[in-house]
C-alpha positions in Angstrom: -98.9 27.9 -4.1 -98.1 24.6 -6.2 -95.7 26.9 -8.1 -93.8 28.2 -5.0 -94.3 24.9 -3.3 -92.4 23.1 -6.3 -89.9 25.8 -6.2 -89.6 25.4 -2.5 -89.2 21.8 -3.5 -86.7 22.1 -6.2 -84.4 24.0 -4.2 -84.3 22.1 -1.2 -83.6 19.4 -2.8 -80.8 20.8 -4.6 -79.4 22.4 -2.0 -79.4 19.3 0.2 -77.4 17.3 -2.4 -73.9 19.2 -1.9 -74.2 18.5 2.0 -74.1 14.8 1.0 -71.2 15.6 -0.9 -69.4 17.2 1.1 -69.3 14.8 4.3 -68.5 12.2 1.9 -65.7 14.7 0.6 -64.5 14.6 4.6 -65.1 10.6 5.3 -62.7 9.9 2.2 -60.0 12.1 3.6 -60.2 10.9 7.2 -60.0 7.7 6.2 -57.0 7.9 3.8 -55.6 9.8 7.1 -55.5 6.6 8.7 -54.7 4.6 6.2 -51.5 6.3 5.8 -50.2 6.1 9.7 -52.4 8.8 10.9 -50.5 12.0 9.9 -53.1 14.0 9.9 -53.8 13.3 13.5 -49.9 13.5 14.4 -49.1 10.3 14.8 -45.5 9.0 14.9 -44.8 6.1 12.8 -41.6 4.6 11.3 -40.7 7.1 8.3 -38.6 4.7 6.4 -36.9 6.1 3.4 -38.0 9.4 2.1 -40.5 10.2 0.0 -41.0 12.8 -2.7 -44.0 13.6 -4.7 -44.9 14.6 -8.1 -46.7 18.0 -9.3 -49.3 16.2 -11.0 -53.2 16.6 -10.2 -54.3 15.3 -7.0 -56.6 12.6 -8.1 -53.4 11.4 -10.2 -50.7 11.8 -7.4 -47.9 9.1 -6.9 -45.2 8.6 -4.7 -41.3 7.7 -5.2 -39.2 5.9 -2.5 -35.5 7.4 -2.8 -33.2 5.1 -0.1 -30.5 6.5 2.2 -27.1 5.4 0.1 -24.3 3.9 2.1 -22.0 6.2 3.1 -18.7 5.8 1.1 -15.5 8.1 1.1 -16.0 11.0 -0.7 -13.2 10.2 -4.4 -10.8 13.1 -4.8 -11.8 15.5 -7.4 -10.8 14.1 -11.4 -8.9 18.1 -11.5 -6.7 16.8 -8.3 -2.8 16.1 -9.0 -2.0 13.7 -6.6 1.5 14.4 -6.4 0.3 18.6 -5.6 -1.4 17.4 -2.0 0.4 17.9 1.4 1.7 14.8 2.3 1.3 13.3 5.6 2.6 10.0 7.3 0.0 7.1 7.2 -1.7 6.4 10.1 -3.8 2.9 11.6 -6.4 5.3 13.5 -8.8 3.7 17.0 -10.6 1.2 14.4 -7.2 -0.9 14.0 -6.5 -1.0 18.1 -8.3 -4.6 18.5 -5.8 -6.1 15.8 -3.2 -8.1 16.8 0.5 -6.5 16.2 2.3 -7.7 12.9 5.2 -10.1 13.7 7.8 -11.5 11.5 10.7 -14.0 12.7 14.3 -13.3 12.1 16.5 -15.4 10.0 18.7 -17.4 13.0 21.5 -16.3 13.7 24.5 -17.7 11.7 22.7 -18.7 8.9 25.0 -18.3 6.0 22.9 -16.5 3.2 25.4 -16.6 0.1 29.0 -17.3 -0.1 31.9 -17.3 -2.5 35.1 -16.9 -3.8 36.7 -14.4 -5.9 39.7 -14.3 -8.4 40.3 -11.0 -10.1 40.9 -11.3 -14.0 44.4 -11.6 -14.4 44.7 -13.7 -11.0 46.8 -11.5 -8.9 43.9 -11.0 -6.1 41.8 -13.6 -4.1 39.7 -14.3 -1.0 36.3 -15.9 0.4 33.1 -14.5 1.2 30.3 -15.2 3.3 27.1 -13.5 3.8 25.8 -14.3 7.2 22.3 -13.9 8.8 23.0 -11.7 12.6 19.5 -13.0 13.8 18.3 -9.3 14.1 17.1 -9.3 9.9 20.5 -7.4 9.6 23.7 -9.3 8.1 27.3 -9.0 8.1 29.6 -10.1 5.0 32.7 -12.0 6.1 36.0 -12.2 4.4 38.8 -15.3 4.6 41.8 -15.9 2.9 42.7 -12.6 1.2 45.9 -12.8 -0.9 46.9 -9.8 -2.9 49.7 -8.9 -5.5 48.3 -5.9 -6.6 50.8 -2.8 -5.4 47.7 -0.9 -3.8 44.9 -1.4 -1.0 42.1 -3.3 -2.2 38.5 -2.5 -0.8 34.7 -4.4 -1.9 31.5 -3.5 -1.0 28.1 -5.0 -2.3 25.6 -3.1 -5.3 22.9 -3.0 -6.7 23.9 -2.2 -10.6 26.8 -4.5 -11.9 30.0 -1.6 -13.2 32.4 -3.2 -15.2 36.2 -3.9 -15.1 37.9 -0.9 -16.0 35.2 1.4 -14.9 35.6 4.0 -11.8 33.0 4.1 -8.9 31.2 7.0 -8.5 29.0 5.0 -5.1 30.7 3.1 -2.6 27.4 0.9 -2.1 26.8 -1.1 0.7 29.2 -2.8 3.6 32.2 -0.7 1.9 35.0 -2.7 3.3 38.8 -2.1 2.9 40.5 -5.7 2.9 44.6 -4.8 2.8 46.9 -4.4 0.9 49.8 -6.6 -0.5 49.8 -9.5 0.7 51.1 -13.4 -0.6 50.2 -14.7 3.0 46.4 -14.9 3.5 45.2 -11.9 6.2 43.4 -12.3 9.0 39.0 -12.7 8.4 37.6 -9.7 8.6 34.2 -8.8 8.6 31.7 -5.5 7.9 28.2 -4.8 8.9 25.6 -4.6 5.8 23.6 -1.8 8.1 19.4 -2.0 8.5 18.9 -2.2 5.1 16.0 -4.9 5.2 16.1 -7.8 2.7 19.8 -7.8 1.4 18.7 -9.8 -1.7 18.5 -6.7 -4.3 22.4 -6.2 -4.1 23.1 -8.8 -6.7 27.0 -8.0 -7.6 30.1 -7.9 -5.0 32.7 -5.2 -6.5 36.6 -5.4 -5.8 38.1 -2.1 -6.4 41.4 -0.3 -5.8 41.7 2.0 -2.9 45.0 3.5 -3.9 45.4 7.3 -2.4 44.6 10.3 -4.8 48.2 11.1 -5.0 49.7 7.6 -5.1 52.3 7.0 -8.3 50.1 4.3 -9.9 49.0 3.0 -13.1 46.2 4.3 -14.6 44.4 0.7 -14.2 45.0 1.1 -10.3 44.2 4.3 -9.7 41.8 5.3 -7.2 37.8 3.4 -7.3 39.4 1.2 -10.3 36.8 -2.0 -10.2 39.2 -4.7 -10.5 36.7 -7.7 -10.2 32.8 -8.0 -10.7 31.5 -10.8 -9.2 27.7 -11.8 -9.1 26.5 -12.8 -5.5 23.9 -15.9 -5.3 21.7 -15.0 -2.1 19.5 -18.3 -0.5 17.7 -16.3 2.3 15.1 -18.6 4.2 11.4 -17.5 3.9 11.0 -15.3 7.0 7.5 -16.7 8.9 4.8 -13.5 9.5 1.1 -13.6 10.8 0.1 -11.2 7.9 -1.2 -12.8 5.2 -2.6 -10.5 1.8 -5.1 -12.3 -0.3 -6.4 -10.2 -3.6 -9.7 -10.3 -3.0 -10.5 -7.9 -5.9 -10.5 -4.7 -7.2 -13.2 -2.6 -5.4 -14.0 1.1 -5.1 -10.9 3.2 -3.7 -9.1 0.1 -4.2 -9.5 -0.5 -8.3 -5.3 -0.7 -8.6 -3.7 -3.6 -10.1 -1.0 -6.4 -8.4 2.0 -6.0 -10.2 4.3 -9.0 -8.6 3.4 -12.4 -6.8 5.7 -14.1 -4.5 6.7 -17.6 -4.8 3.6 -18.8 -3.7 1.2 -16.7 -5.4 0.3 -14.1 -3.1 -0.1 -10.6 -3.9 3.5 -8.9 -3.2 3.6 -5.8 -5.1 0.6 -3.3 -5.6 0.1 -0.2 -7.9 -2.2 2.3 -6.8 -5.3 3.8 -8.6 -6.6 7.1 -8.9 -9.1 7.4 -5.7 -7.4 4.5 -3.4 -7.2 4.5 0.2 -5.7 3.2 2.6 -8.4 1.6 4.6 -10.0 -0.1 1.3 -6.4 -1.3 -0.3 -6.5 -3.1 3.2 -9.3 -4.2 3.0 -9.0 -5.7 -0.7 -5.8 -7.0 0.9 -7.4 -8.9 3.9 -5.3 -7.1 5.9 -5.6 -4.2 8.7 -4.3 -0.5 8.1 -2.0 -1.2 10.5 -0.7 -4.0 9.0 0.0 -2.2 5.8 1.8 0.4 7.4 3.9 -1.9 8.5 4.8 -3.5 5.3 5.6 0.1 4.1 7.6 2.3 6.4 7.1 5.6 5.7 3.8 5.0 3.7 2.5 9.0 2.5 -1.2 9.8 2.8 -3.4 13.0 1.7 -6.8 14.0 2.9 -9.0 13.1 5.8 -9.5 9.8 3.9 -6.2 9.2 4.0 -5.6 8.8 0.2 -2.8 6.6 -1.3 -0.8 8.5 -4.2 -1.9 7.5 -7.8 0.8 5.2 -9.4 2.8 4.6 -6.6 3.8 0.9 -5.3 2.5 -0.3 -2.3 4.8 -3.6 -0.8 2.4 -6.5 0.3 4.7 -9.4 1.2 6.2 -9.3 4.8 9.0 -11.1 3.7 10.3 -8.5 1.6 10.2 -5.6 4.3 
């Protein structure tokens, strides 16, 4: 009986030593259950950022915290030709609404911008000019004392490229203006509009040219769109007064272009864009709202939903140069 009594011994003792085991098994889970925010049980607990796990044994599992990443635009693809992408018009979108409306004052009216006189090489034509401000950022170039030997009409108009004497004009330019013909008594001031061109400062050179009909009996030195006289026009235009202000504040993602021109002062006036820019971080780099930038750029082209600027382009930043 000792025998089976041992035996009956020896196994019950063995076979009570797993059921210890195994509620301690079921303790140790529990209580890493509530340890971690109660999943087990359901509960509902901040998640935070997600987690992933690694395949290794369970005894050696560990846990890597991934966080959300800002959302950014999404770059065009490296394979995409700017220049290939439907164009579109620029556009400020809801988010620029609260900003207040770009203003820039006009020069005042009768400002006189650049003036001169003129004497054709060999002396046989003359007159006074004078570029005047409307008070609209449009001007008008005035003409005084015209005298004339010359046996044809003589016209001027304003350029951008200097011809020389001799040559034949191909472009009429800007503010073409006929002035008369003949004359050793000085005509009447006349006057011609310079149109909505913007800034008039760019047309550097004032050209005096014959206007002698296509079938008129001329010399060859008079015939028809002969320059006569080049003369280079000084401009002194006032600094026009604006409430948008650019400041570089650096290049940045979707804004990583480079300023290629400063203004008097310093600030940023000319932009080339980068591969990737956008309008609404160029603005940003700039200090400045969308809106604002499609206001120093009539016209401005976009592509995509993130409305993307076109790679190599220049972007104008200076108000006073619109």
């Amino acid at each position: 009986m000792s025998r089976w009594g041992d035996r009956d011994g020896v196994g019950a003792e063995q076979s009570g030593t797993p059921t210890v085991r195994v509620i301690g098994v079921v303790v140790a889970v529990a209580t890493a259950g509530l340890l971690t925010g109660c999943s087990m049980l359901g509960g509902t607990t901040d998640p935070g950022p997600s987690v992933t796990t690694s395949h290794r044994p369970t005894h050696h599992r560990m846990a890597t915290v991934s966080a959300t990443p800002t959302a950014t635009p999404t770059a065009p693809s490296a394979g995409v030709i700017p220049g290939s992408a439907t164009p579109r018009p620029a556009t400020a979108g809801p988010e620029a609404a609260p900003s207040p409306s770009p203003t820039l004052t006009s020069v005042p009216q009768g400002t006189v911008v650049a003036q001169g006189d003129v004497a054709s090489p060999k002396g046989s034509i003359h007159f006074h000019y004078r570029m005047v401000a409307n008070g609209d950022d449009t001007y008008s170039a005035e003409y005084s004392g015209f005298t004339s030997t010359v046996p044809v009409p003589i016209s001027v108009t304003l350029l951008d490229v200097p011809p020389e004497v001799g040559d034949g004009l191909t472009y009429h330019g800007v503010a073409d203006h006929q002035l008369g013909g003949p004359t050793t008594t000085p005509a009447p001031a006349s006057s011609a509009s310079l149109g909505d061109i913007g800034q008039p400062a760019y047309l550097g050179t004032l050209v005096t040219y014959s206007s002698a009909a296509a079938e008129a009996d001329v010399p060859q030195e008079l015939g028809p769109d002969k320059v006569l006289a080049v003369d280079t026009v000084h401009w002194s235009i006032p600094v026009r007064q604006s409430n948008v202000h650019p400041v570089d504040g650096g290049a940045r993602p979707y804004a990583s272009g480079t300023v290629t021109a400063t203004t008097a002062s310093g600030a940023p006036k000319r932009y080339r864009v980068a591969h990737g820019d956008t309008t609404a971080m160029v603005a940003s780099r700039f200090g400045i709202s969308v809106q604002d930038l499609i206001w120093l750029n009539a016209g401005l082209q976009v592509f995509g939903d993130q409305q993307y600027l076109y790679e190599d382009t220049t972007i104008n930043l200076d108000p006073d140069s619109k």
